[in-house]
N, C-alpha and C positions, 0 to 999 in steps of 0.2 A: 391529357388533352382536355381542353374544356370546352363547353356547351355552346360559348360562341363560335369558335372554331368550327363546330357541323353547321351551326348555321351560315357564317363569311362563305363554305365550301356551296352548301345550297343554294345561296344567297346568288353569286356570279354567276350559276347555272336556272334560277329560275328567281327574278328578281323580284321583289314584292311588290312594286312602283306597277310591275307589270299587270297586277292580280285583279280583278272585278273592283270599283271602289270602295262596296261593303261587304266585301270579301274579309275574313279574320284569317290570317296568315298571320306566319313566326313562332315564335318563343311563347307558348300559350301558357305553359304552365312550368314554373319553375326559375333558378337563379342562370341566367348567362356564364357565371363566372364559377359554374359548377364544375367539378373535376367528374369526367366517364371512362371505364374502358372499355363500353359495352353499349352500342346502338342497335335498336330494333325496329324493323320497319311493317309499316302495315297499311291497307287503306283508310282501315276505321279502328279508332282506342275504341273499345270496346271491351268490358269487365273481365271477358276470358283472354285480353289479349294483355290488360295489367298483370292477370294474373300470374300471364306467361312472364311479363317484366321484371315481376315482384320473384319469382321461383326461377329466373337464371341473376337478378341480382344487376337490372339492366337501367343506366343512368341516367338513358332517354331513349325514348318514343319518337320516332316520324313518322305521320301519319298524311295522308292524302287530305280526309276528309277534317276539317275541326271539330274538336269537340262541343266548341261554344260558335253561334253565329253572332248571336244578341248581348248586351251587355246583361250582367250577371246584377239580379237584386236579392238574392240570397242563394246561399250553400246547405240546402240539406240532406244531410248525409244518406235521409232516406229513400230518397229519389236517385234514378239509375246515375244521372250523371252528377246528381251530387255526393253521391257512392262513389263514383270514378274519379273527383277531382281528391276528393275526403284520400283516397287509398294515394293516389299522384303524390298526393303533399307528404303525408306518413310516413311510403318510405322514398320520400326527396327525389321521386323518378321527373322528370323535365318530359314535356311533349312540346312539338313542334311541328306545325301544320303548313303545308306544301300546297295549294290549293288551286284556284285558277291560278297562280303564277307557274304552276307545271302545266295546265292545261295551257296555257299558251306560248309555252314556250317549244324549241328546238328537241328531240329528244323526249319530250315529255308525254303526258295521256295521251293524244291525238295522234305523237311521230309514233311513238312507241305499237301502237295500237295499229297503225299501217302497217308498219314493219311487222307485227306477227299475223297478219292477213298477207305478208307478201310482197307487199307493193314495191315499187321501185320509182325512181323518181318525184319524191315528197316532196313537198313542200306546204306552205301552212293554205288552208282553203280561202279564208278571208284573211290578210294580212295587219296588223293593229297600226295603225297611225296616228302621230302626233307626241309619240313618246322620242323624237330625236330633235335634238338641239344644234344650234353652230352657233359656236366660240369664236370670237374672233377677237384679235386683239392685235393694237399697234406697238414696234418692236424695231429697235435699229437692225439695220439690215447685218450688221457683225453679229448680231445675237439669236439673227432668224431660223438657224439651225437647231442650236441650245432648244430656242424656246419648243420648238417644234416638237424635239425629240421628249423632253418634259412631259410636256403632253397628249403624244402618245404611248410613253411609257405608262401613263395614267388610266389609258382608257379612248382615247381620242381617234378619230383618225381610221377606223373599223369603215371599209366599206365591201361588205361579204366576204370575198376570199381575200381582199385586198388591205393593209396595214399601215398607218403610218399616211393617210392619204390626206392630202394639204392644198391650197393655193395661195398664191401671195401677189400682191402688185404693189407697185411703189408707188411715195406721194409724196407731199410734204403737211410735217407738224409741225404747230405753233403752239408754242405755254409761254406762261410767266409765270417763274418760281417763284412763289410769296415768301415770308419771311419762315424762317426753319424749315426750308424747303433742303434736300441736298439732292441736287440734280447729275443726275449719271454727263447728260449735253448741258452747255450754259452757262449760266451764272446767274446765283439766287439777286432777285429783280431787273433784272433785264428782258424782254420779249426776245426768243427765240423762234427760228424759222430751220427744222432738221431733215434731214434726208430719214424718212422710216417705211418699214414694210407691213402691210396690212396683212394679217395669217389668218387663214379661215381654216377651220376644224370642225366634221360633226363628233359628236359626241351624244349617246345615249343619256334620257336626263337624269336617271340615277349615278352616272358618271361627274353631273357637271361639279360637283363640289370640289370632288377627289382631282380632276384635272385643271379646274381654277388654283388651287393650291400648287400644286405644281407648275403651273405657269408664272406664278407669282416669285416660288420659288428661284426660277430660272432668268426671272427677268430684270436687267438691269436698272431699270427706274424705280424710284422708291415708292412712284403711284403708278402703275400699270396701267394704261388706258383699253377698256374692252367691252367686249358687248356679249349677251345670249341673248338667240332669237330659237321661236319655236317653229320648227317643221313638220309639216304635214305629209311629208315622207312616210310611205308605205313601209312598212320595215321585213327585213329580210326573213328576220330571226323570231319575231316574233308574231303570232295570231291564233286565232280560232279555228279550231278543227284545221283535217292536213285531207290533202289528194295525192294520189298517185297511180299509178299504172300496174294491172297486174304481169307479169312475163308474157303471155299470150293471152285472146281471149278466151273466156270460159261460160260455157251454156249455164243458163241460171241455178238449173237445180245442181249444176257442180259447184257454182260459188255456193250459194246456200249450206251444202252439206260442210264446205272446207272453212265458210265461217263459222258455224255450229263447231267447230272440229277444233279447228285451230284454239280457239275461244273457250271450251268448255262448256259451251252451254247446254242447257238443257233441252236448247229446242229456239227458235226464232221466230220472232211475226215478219210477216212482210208482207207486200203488193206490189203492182208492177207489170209491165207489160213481161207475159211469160215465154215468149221468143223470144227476147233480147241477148244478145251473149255481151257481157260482163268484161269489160277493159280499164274504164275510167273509172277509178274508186274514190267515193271523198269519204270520209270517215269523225268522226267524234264522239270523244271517249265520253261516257256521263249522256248527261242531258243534253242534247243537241239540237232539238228538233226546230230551234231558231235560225237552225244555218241552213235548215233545208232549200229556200230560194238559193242562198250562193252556189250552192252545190251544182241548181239546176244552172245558172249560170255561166259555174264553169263547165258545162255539158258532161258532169258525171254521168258513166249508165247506171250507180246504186250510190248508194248511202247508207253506212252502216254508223247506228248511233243503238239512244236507248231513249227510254219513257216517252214514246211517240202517241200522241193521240190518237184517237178513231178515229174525228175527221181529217186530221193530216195525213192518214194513209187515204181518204177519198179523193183532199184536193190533188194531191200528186200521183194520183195513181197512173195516170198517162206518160208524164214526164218522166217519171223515175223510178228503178224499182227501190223501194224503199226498202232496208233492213231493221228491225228491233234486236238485239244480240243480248240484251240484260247491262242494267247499270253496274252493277257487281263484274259483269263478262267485259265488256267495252273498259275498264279501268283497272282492271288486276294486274294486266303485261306492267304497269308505270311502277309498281313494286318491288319488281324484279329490276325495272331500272335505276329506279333510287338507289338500290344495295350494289347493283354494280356498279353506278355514279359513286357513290361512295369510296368501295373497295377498290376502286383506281386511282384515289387521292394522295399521292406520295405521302404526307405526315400522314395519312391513318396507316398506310402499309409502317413507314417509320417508326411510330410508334404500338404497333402490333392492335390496333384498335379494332374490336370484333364486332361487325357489321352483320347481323343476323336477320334471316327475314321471317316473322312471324309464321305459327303452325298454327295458328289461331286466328288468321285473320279471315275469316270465313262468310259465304254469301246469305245474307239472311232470309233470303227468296227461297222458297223447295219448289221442284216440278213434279206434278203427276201425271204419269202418261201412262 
């Protein structure tokens, strides 16, 4: 298997179109076209987690966190991470970083992170808008099937539980084929007046390339008439931190303890009104503390994230009980989901490809209590 392949598998599950703009996602270090039979997953490439790389013989890295944010003005091998890239290249291990494009996606930091607090009924807190398209494009009504299916074989056509999802209305077209035209209706220099159907499909916009081709593909005229327009459609599937519901509600200092618990942590900050019992949960893996207004919005009764400020636990101290659970705590479950994202990829089970989850990838925080 090669190094593209984990990433095309990651890629459709957490899309990079979708990640922070100066976000550094993908293929950070190493040949795409590289031959592995051996992936290792971690939050953070970190020297003891090469090490582990280098000593089971492992041919990539995915990692949560990047190694690199900024563009790179030199490599010295002295410096930790120019130690880490020096050893990457050596012995030819590939890393590949996963980054907000899992923190915002289905499944990822934020769903993940609900799911081992419990919750039920997730969904994402703030939803990302603006990343869906509609394709539409004029089609004689004999080919409105073809083209249809085309393009949702592509990618098209997704609306949540729903597939394949389309409109059409009739009209009439008008051309005139110019000279080395070869027109499906008509005849080269003549004006034409045809019966055709107008097809509207959304489509995700890292989608639109792969289903413009296909529609092309499928379509009888040798110049396809079509349009993309951008939507500001809330999207289903993808956004910022998740909410959800616990099974019943629960007195504060029982959620407290079962966050602590669940999570690992070493202990938690928070504030908050201390009667309240605990139902609505919004949650975000990492750094969160910008979604705190949505949270209140969607009338969470807590908010479990991480590197929360002092004055952000004053301003919201009435509205919400706020949680700190540790940045390392809030993002370790997404670990465990990559590697089972992974080992449920039919070609990696097919090709026996060993999907390991680092012993080494560990929280660089200590508590003293």
């Amino acid at each position: 298997m090669y190094v593209r392949d984990i990433s095309g598998m990651i890629e459709s599950w957490a899309p990079p179109a979708i990640a922070w703009e100066r976000d550094n996602v993908g293929l950070l270090v190493g040949s795409p076209d590289s031959i592995i039979r051996k992936v290792l997953v971690c939050l953070d490439a970190t020297p003891a987690v090469i090490d582990e790389a280098i000593s089971m013989r492992t041919g990539l890295i995915v990692s949560h966190h990047p190694l690199m944010f900024a563009p790179l003005r030199q490599i010295d091998p002295g410096t930790r991470n120019g130690g880490m890239l020096a050893s990457l290249l050596r012995h030819r291990i590939g890393l590949y970083a996963a980054h907000t494009n899992l923190d915002f996606t289905t499944g990822g930091v934020s769903h993940t992170l609900a799911e081992r607090l419990g919750l039920k009924e997730i969904s994402p807190l703030s939803p990302l808008a603006g990343k869906q398209k509609k394709i539409v494009v004029f089609v004689p009504p004999s080919h409105a099937g073809g083209v249809m299916q085309a393009m949702a074989g592509a990618g098209a056509g997704v609306i949540g539980k729903y597939e394949s999802c389309s409109f059409t209305t009739g009209g009439t077209g008008s051309f005139l084929p110019g000279p080395g035209s070869d027109p499906f209706l008509g005849s080269s220099g003549r004006f034409e007046r045809v019966n055709e159907v107008r097809l509207e499909m959304e489509c995700p916009q890292w989608k639109v390339p792969a289903v413009v081709r296909a529609m092309k593909a499928a379509h009888p005229y040798d110049e396809a008439a079509f349009d993309v327009y951008s939507l500001e459609n809330a999207s289903r599937d993808f956004g910022m931190g998740a909410i959800g519901r616990l099974p019943r509600p629960a007195p504060l200092r029982t959620f407290l303890r079962s966050v602590s618990s669940r999570l690992g942590a070493g202990g938690v900050r928070y504030s908050g009104p201390s009667a309240r019992r605990i139902r609505s949960v919004a949650v975000c893996g990492g750094s969160g503390a910008d979604l705190l207004p949505e949270a209140v919005r969607a009338g969470a009764d807590a908010f479990v994230t991480a590197d929360i400020r002092y004055h952000s636990f004053q301003e919201f101290e009435r509205e919400i009980v706020l949680v700190d659970a540790g940045h390392y705590e809030t993002e370790r479950p997404a670990v465990g989901a990559i590697t089972r994202f992974l080992r449920s990829a039919p070609q990696i089970r097919k090709e026996r490809i060993a999907v390991i989850e680092s012993k080494k990838s560990n929280n660089p925080v200590n508590y003293f209590r």
